[in-house]
C-alpha positions as CSV (number, residue, x, y, z in Angstrom):
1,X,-14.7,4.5,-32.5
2,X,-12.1,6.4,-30.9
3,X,-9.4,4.3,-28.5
4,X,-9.5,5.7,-25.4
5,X,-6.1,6.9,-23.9
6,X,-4.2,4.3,-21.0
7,X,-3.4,6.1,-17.9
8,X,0.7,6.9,-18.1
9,X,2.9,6.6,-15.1
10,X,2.0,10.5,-14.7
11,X,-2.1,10.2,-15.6
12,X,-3.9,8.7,-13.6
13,X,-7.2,8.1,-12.2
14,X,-7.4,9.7,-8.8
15,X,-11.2,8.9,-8.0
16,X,-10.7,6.6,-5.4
17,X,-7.6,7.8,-3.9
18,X,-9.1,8.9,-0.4
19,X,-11.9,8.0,2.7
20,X,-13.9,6.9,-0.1
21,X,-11.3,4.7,-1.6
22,X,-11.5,3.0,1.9
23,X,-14.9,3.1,2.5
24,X,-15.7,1.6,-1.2
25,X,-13.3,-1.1,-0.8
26,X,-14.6,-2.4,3.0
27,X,-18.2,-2.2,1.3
28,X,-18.1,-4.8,-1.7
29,X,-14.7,-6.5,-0.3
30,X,-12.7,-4.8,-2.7
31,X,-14.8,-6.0,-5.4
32,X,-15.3,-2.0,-5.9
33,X,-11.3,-0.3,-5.3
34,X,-9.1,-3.9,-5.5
35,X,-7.9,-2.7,-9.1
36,X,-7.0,0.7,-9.0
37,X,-5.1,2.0,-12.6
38,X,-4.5,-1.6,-13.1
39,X,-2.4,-1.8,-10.1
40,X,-3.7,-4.4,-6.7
41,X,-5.0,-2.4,-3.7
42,X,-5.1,-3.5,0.1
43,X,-6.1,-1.7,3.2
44,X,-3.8,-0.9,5.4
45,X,-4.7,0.0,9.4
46,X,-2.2,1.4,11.5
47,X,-2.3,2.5,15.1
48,X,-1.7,6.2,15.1
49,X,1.7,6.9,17.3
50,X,0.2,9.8,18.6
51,X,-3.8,9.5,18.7
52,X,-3.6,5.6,19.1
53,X,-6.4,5.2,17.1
54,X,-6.7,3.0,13.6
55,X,-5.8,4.5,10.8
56,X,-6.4,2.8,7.8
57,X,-5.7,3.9,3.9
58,X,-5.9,2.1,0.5
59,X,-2.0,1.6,-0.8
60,X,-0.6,-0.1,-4.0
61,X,1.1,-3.6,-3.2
62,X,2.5,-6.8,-4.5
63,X,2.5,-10.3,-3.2
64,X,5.6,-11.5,-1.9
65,X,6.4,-14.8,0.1
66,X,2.8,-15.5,1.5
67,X,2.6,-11.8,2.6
68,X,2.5,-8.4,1.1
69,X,4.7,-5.0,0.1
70,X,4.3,-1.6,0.3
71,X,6.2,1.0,-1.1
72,X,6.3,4.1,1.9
73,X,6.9,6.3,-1.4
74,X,4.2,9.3,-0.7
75,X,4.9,10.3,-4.3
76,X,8.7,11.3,-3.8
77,X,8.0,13.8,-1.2
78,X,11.4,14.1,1.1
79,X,9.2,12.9,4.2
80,X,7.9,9.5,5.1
81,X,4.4,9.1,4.9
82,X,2.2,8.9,8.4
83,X,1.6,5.5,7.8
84,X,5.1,4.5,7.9
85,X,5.7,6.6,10.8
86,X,3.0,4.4,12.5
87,X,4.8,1.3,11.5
88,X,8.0,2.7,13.0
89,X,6.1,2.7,16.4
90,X,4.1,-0.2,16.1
91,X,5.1,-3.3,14.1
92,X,1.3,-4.1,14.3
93,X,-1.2,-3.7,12.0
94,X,-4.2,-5.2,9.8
95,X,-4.2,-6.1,6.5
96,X,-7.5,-6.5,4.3
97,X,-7.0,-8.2,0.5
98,X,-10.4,-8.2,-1.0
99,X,-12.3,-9.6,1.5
100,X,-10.0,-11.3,3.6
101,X,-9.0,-9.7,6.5
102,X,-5.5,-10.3,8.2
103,X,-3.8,-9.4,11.3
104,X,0.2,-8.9,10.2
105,X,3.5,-7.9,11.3
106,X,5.7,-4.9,9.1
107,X,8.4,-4.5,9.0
108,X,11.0,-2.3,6.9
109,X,13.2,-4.7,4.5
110,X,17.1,-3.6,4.3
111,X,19.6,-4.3,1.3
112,X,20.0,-7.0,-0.1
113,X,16.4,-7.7,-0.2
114,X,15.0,-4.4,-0.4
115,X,16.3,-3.9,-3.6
116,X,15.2,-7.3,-4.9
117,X,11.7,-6.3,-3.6
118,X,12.0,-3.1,-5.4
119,X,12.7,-4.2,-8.6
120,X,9.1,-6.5,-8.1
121,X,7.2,-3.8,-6.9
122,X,7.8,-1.5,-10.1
123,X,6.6,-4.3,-12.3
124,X,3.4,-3.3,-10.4
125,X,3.8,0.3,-10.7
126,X,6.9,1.7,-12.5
127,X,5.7,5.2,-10.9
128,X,7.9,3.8,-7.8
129,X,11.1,4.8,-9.8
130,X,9.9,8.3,-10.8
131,X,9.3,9.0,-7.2
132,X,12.5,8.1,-5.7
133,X,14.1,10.3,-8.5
134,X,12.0,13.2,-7.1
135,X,13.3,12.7,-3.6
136,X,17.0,12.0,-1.9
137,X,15.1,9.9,1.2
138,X,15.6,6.0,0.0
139,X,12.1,5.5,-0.5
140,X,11.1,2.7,2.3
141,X,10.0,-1.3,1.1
142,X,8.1,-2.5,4.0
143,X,6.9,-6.3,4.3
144,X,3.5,-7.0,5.6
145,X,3.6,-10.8,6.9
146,X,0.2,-11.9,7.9
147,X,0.1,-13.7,11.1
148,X,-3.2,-14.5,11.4
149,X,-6.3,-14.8,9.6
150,X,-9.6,-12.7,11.2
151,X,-13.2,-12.8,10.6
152,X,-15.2,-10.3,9.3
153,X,-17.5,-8.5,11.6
154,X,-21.0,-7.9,10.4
């Protein structure tokens, strides 16, 4: 029996990395999409700053003081992502965790406890570091701090 190869930081599984990440994970309450290449998923729903409609994606994070982080990396590309432009105008947004369903607050987390933060997050997914090497925008840490706990429709 041949061992089959581990995804690398590069290699990964890209399957579920879309609407259908999303639409997966909302279905079975993350049962299907809460792992993704060993890493924890959440959804995340913004309000978009110029449509002002909800926007929500799938995004790596890791527990931190009763909330959540997010990494605003967008694979070391020298812009932010949307999402994070979102956040910027609006602080408000919705968190799901499996199948608990959260409205939070972000908010971006500056030095000394962004790096603190960072060095967590890449225990979760050392990719974090090869993506702020490919870009010379400090790759934002944003903290998601639930502020109240919703129930699910349907």
């Amino acid at each position: 029996m041949t061992e089959q190869p581990q995804p690398t930081a590069l290699a990964k599984d890209l399957t579920l990395l879309n609407e259908d990440h999303v639409r997966a994970y909302r279905e079975t309450d993350g049962e299907t999409g809460y792992l993704w290449n060993g890493a924890p998923i959440l959804l995340l729903t913004t309000k978009g700053r110029k449509s002002g409609l909800p926007r929500t994606i799938a995004i790596i994070f890791t527990a931190y003081q009763g909330g959540w982080v997010i990494i605003a990396s967008k694979g070391g590309s020298p812009t932010h992502p949307k999402w994070y432009l979102n956040i910027l105008d609006d602080q408000n947004v919705q968190v799901q965790v499996k199948g608990d369903v959260y409205e939070a607050k972000a908010r971006t987390a500056e030095s000394p406890e962004r790096e603190a933060i960072w060095a967590e997050a890449i225990k979760t997914w050392a990719s974090y570091d090869i993506y702020q090497s490919r870009t010379e925008r400090l790759i934002p840490v944003v903290v998601l701090e639930p502020v109240k706990k919703l129930e699910k429709a349907g």
